[in-house]
C-alpha positions in Angstrom: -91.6 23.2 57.6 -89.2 26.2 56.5 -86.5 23.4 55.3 -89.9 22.0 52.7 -90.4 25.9 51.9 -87.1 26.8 51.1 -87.0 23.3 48.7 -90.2 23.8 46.9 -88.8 27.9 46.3 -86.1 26.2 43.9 -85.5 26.6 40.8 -86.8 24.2 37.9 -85.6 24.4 34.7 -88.1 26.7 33.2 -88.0 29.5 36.0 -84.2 29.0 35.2 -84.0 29.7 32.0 -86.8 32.5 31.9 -84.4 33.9 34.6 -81.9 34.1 32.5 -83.4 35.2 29.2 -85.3 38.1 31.0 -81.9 39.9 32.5 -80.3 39.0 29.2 -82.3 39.8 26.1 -82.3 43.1 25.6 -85.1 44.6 22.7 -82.9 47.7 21.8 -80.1 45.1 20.7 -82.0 44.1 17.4 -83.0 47.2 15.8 -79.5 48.2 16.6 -78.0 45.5 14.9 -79.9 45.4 12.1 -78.8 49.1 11.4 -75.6 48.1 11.6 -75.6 44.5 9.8 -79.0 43.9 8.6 -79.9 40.1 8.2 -75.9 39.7 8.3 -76.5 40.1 12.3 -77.5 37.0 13.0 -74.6 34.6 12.6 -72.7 36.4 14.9 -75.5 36.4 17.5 -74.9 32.5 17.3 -71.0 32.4 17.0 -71.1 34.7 20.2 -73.2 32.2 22.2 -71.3 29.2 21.5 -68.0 30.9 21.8 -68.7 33.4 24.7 -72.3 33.3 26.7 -72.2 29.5 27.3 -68.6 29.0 28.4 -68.5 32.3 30.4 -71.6 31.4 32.2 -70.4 28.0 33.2 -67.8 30.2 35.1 -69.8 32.7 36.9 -72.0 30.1 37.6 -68.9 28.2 39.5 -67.6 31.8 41.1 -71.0 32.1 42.3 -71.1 29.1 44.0 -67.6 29.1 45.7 -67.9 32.7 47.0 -71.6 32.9 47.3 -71.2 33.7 51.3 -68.5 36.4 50.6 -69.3 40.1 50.1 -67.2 41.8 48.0 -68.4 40.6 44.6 -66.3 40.3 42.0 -63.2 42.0 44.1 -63.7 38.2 46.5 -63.2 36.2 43.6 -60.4 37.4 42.3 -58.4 38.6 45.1 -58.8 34.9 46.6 -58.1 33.4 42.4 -55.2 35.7 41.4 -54.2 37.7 44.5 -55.2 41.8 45.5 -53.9 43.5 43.0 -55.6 41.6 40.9 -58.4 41.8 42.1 -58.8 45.5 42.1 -57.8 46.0 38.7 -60.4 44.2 37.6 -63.0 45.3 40.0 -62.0 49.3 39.4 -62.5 48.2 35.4 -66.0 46.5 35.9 -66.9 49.6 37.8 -65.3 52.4 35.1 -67.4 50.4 32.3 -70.8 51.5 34.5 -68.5 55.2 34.0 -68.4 55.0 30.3 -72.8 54.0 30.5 -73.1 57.2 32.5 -71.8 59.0 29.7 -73.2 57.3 27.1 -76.8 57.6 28.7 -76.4 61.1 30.1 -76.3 62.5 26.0 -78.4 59.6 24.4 -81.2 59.8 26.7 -82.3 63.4 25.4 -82.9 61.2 22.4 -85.4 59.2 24.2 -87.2 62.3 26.4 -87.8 63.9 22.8 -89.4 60.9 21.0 -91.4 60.0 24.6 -92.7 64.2 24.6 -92.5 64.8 20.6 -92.8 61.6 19.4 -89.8 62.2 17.2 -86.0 62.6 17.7 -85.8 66.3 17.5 -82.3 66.4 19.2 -80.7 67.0 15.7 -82.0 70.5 15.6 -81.1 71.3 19.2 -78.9 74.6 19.7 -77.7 76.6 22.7 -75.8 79.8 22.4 -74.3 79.3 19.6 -73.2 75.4 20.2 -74.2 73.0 17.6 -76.8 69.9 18.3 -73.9 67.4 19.9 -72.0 70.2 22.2 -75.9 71.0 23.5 -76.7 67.6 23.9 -72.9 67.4 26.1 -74.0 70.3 27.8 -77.5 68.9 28.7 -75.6 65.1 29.5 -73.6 67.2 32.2 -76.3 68.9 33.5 -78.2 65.4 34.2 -75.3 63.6 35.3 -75.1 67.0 38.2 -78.5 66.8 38.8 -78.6 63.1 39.3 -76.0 62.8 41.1 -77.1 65.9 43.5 -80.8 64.2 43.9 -78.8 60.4 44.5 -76.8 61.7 47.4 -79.2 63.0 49.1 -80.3 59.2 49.5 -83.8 59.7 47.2 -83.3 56.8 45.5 -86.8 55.5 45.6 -87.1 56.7 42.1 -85.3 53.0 41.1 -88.8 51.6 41.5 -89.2 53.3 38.5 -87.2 50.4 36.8 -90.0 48.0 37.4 -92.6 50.0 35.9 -90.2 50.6 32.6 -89.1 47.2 32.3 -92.4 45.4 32.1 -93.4 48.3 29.3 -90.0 47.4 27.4 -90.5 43.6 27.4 -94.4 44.1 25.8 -92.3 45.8 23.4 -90.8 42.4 22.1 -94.9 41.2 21.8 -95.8 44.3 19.8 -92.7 43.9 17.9 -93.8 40.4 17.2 -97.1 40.7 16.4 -97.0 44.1 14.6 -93.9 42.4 12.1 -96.2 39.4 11.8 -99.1 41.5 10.7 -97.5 44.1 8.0 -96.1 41.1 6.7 -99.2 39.1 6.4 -100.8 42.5 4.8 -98.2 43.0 2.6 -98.7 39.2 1.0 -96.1 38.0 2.8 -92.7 39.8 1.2 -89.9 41.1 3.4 -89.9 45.2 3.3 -86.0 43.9 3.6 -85.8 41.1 0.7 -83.5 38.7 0.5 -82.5 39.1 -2.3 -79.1 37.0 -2.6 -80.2 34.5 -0.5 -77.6 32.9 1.5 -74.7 36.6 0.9 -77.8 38.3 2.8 -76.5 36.5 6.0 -73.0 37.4 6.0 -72.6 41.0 3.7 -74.5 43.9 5.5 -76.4 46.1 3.1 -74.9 48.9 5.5 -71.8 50.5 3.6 -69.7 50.8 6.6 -69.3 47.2 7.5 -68.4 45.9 4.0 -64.4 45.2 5.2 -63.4 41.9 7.4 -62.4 44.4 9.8 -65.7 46.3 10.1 -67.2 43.1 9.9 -65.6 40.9 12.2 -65.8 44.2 14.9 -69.2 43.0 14.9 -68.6 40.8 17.7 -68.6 42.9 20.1 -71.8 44.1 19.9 -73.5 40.8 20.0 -71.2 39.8 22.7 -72.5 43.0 24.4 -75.9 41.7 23.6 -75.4 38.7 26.1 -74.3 41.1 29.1 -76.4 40.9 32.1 -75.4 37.2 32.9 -73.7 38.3 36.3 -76.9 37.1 37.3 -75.9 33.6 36.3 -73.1 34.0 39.2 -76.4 33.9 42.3 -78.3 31.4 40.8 -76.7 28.1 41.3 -77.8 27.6 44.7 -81.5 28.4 44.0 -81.4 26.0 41.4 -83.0 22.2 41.8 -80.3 19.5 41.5 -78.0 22.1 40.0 -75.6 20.2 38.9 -77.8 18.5 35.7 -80.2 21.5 35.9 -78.2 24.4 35.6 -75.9 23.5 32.7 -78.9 22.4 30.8 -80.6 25.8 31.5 -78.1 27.8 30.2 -77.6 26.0 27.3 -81.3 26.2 26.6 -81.1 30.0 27.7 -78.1 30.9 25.9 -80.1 29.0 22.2 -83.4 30.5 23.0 -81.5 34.3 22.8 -79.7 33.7 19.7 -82.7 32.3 18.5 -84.6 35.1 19.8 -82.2 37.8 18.5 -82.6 35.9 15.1 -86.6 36.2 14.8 -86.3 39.7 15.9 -84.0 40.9 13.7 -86.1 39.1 11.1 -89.4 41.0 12.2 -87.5 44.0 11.7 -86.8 43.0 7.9 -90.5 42.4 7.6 -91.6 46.0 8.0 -88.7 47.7 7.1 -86.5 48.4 4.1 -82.5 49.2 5.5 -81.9 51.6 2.0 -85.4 53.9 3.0 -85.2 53.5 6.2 -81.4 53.2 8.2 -80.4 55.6 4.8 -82.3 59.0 5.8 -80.3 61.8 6.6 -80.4 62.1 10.4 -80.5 58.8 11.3 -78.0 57.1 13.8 -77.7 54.2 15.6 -78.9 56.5 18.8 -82.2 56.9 17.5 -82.9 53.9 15.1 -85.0 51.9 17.4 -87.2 54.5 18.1 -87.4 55.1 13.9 -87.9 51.5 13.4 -90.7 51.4 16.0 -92.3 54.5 14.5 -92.1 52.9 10.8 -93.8 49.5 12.1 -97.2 51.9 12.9 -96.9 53.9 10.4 -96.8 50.2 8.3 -99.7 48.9 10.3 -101.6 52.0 9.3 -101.0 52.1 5.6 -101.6 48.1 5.8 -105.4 48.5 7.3 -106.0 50.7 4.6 -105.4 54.5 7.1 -104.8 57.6 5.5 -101.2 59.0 5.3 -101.9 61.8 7.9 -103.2 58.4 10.1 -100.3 56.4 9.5 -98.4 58.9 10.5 -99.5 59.3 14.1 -100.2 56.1 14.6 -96.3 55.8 14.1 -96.2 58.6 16.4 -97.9 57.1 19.0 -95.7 54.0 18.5 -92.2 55.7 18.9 -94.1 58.0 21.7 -94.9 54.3 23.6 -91.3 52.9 23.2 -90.1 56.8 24.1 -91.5 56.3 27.5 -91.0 53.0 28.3 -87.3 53.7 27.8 -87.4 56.9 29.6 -88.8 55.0 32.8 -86.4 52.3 32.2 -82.9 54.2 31.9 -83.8 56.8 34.5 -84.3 54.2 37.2 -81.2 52.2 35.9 -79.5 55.9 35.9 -80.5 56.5 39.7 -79.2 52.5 40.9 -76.1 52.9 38.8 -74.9 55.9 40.2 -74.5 54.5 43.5 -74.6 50.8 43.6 -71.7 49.7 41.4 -69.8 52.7 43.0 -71.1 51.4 46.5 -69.6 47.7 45.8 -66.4 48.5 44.8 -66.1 50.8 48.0 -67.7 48.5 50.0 -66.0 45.4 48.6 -62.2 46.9 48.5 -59.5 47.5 51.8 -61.1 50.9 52.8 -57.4 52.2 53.1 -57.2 52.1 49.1 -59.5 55.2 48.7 -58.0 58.7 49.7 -59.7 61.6 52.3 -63.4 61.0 52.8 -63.8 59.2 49.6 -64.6 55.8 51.2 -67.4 57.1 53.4 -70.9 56.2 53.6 -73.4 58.4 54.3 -77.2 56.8 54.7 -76.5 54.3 53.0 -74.4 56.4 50.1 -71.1 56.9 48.7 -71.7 61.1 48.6 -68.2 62.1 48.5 -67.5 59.4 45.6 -70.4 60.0 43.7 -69.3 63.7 43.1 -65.3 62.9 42.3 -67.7 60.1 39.7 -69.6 62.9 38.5 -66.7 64.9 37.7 -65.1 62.3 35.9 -68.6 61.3 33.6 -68.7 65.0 32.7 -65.6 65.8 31.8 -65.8 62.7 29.2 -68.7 64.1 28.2 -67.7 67.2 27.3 -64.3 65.8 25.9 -66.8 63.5 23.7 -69.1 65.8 22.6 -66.9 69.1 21.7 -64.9 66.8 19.6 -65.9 68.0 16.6 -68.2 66.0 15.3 -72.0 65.2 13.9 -74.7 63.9 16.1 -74.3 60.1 14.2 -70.5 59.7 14.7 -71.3 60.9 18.5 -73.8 58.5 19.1 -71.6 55.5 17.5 -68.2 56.4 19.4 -70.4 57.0 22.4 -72.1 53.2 21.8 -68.6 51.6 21.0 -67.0 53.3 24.1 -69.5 51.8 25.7 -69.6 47.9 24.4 -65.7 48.3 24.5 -65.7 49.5 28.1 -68.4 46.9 29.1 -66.8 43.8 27.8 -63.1 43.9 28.9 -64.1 43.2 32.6 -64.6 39.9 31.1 -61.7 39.0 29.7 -59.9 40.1 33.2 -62.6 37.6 34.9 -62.5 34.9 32.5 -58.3 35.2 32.5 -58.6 34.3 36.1 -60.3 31.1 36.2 -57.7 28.8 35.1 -56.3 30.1 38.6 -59.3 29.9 40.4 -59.7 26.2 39.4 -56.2 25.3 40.8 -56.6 27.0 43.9 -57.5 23.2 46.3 -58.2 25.6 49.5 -61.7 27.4 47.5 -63.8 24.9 48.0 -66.3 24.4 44.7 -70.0 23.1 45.5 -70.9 23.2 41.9 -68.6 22.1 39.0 -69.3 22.0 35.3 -65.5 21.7 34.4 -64.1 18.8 35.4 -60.5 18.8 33.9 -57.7 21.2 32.8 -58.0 20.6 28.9 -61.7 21.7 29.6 -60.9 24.6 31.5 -58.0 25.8 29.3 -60.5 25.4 26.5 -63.5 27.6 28.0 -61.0 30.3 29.0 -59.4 30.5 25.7 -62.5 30.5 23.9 -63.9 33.6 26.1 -60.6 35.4 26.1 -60.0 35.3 22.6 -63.2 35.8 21.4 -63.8 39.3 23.4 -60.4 40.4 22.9 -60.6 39.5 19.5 -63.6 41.2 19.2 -62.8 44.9 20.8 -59.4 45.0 19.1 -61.5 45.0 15.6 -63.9 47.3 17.3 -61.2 49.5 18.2 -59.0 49.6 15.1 -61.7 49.6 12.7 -62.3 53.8 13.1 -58.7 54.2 12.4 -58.9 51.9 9.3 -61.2 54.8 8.1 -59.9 57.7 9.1 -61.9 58.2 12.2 -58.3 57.9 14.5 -60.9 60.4 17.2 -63.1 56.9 17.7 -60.7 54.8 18.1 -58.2 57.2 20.5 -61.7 57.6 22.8 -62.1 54.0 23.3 -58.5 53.4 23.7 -58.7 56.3 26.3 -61.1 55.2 28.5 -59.9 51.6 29.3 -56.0 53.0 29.5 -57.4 56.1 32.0 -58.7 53.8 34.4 -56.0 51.5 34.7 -53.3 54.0 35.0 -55.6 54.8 37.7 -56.4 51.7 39.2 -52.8 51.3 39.2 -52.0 54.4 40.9 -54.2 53.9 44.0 -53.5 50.6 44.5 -49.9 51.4 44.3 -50.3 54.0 47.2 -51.8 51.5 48.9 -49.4 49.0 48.8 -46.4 51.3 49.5 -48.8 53.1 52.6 -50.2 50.2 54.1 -49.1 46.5 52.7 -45.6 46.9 53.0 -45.7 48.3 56.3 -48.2 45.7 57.3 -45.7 42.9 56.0 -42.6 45.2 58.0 -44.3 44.9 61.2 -45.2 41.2 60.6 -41.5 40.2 60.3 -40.3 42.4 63.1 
């Protein structure tokens, strides 16, 4: 009886891919894009799935499937690929990129609490003794990131069901996106508040001034191969999948065309209702508060459309940003409360406990308290370093968001670097194989390495290009601190423990 359950619990190819597309596609991605690239988004959306999502998938899902009864995550499948040093470089990098979110988060989501209370992004005006709207917005990040972190270790982290709750209000998002674009545009007879004006050009040059250059352009990439991130999950699915071995390949396939195509239409919608010049153009707007702007716009469309009074429109776009405001607020402060623990927990939990110095290893119901604080330390004092840079509230916001996609993609590189090895390796046995021969391998891994290095060495020197050398030191910073890091404590390991270890085995 329990052998028929577990069968009929499989995955089909449906479940699979709405799997898949719900921890992938991400709503804030498109307005983000668009007021980055405009129409000129898409393309890459579709060049980043055939040249990263797909192959890279195809290898977590074969991790997954040879290490799916070890423990240590990502630290496992590398250490046993590559060998332990390895292994933790990579593991401490995944976990610094969840570092670098903290900090982005901890400033940007003032943005979100003002547009969920005022309906507005009123952080521009912000002041505090004297500091100017980005310090205070530091100052508040590392007051958050203390008060978090004090509320996590005392093991209340309940609040994550909070996640839930958000997440179901961000995905109607995409429906009131979708049906609110379809609308306007229907009202309007049926033109594009974005026109396209030179046709075909409209997809490649962005009507935004600061990605007219290859460089800017091409640095692109890495936020659409941002866009793809979530598909760890990909890793856990295999065996939960029905005759995986024709079903899941065709699943992600399907997956990873229904997201470009589903980045596409959005960004699309967006055109409908709004115009990049009037809109993206307005003094105080950033890419940290564009969605909630182009949310606010699309009621403030709907209104003028069924004939509403100005003063109407208006709050109806209130209301709009006010909805999207709170369903982000629920969203990032449950991901805030899991994050600031569990990827911390697994890379404690998942390493040689004799890596960490002191008390730092030790958990405490269930929590990493004497880790989280050394983390907390760490977010704020990038926070501060950020924020009292010198700069305006938009260049903030953008290093903040490339710090961020940089940070977030490189453990990929390091993961997809190590297959070729893993493949080799006779002793790990592989359930589940998509690639069946070395050309095909060498291919994938290329592809996937190339493509995201590619990507964040344009996102990197594409500040400098401009003058911006503060952008592009910050995101060279944060990878470069955490492996001269990662380096030194697994170099006191090695001389404190391994060789020793290895001594007494020869003796």
């Amino acid at each position: 009886m329990s052998s028929k359950s577990s069968i009929n619990k499989k995955l089909t190819l449906i479940p699979l891919i709405l799997m898949i597309f719900t921890s992938v596609f991400g709503f804030n991605n498109m307005p983000r894009s668009f007021y980055l690239m405009g129409y000129a988004a898409i393309p890459w959306y579709i060049i980043s799935g055939i040249l990263f999502f797909i192959p890279y998938a195809f290898m977590m899902a074969e991790y997954g499937a040879a290490f799916k009864k070890e423990t240590g995550g990502i630290y496992s499948w590398m250490e046993k690929s590559i060998g332990p040093k390895y292994a933790f470089i990579t593991t401490f990098m995944w976990y610094a990129s969840y570092i670098i979110w903290m900090v982005n988060i901890s400033s940007g989501i003032w943005i979100v609490a003002s547009t969920a209370v005022f309906g507005t992004d009123l952080t521009k005006n912000l002041s505090f003794m004297g500091l100017n709207s980005t310090q205070t917005m530091g100052l508040l990040g590392t007051l958050l990131m203390i008060s978090f972190t004090f509320v996590a270790s005392k093991g209340l982290n309940k609040i994550a069901k909070i996640t839930s709750l958000g997440g179901m209000a961000v995905t109607l998002l995409n429906l009131v996106l979708l049906v609110g674009a379809l609308v306007v545009f229907a009202l309007n007879g049926f033109e594009l508040a974005e026109p396209l004006i030179a046709g075909k050009s409209d997809f490649i040059t962005s009507p935004n001034p600061n990605y007219h250059t290859i460089i800017s352009t091409l640095s692109f990439m890495v936020f659409a191969i941002f866009a793809y991130g979530g598909i760890e999950v990909v890793g856990g699915l295999v065996d939960q999948t029905e005759k995986a071995e024709t079903t899941f390949p065709k699943g992600v396939t399907i997956a990873a065309i229904t997201i470009a195509i589903g980045y596409a239409i959005g960004i699309l919608l967006i055109g409908m209702f709004t115009n990049w010049s009037l809109i993206a153009n307005k003094p105080g707007v950033h890419i940290g508060n564009f969605s909630y702007i182009t949310m606010e716009n699309l009621g403030y469309q709907l209104g003028l459309g069924f004939g509403a009074t100005q003063t109407t429109a208006i709050m109806v776009g209130k209301i709009m940003s006010r909805y999207m405001g709170i369903s982000m607020v629920l969203a990032l402060t449950g991901a805030f409360f899991t994050l600031i623990y569990a990827p911390l927990k697994q890379l404690i939990e998942g390493t040689p406990a004799e890596m960490w110095p002191g008390k730092a290893a030790v958990i405490e119901d269930g929590m990493p308290k004497n880790a989280m604080w050394i983390q907390c330390i760490i977010v704020v004092l990038f926070v501060i370093g950020v924020a009292f840079g010198g700069e305006g509230a938009a260049k903030f916001f953008m290093k903040l968001t490339l710090m961020t996609n940089v940070a977030m993609t490189i453990p990929y590189v390091l993961i997809a670097y190590a297959f070729p090895s893993f493949k080799a390796k006779k002793e790990i046995i592989k359930p589940f194989v998509i690639y069946k021969n070395v050309t095909i391998v060498k291919i994938a891994t290329y592809a996937t390495v190339i493509t995201v290095s590619f990507a964040n060495i344009m996102t990197i020197i594409e500040p400098a290009t401009k003058g911006d050398l503060s952008s592009t030191i910050w995101m060279i910073a944060g990878p470069i601190f955490f492996s001269i890091l990662a380096l030194l404590i697994y170099d006191k390991y090695e001389k404190k423990y391994l060789n020793k270890e290895i001594l007494s085995q020869q003796n």
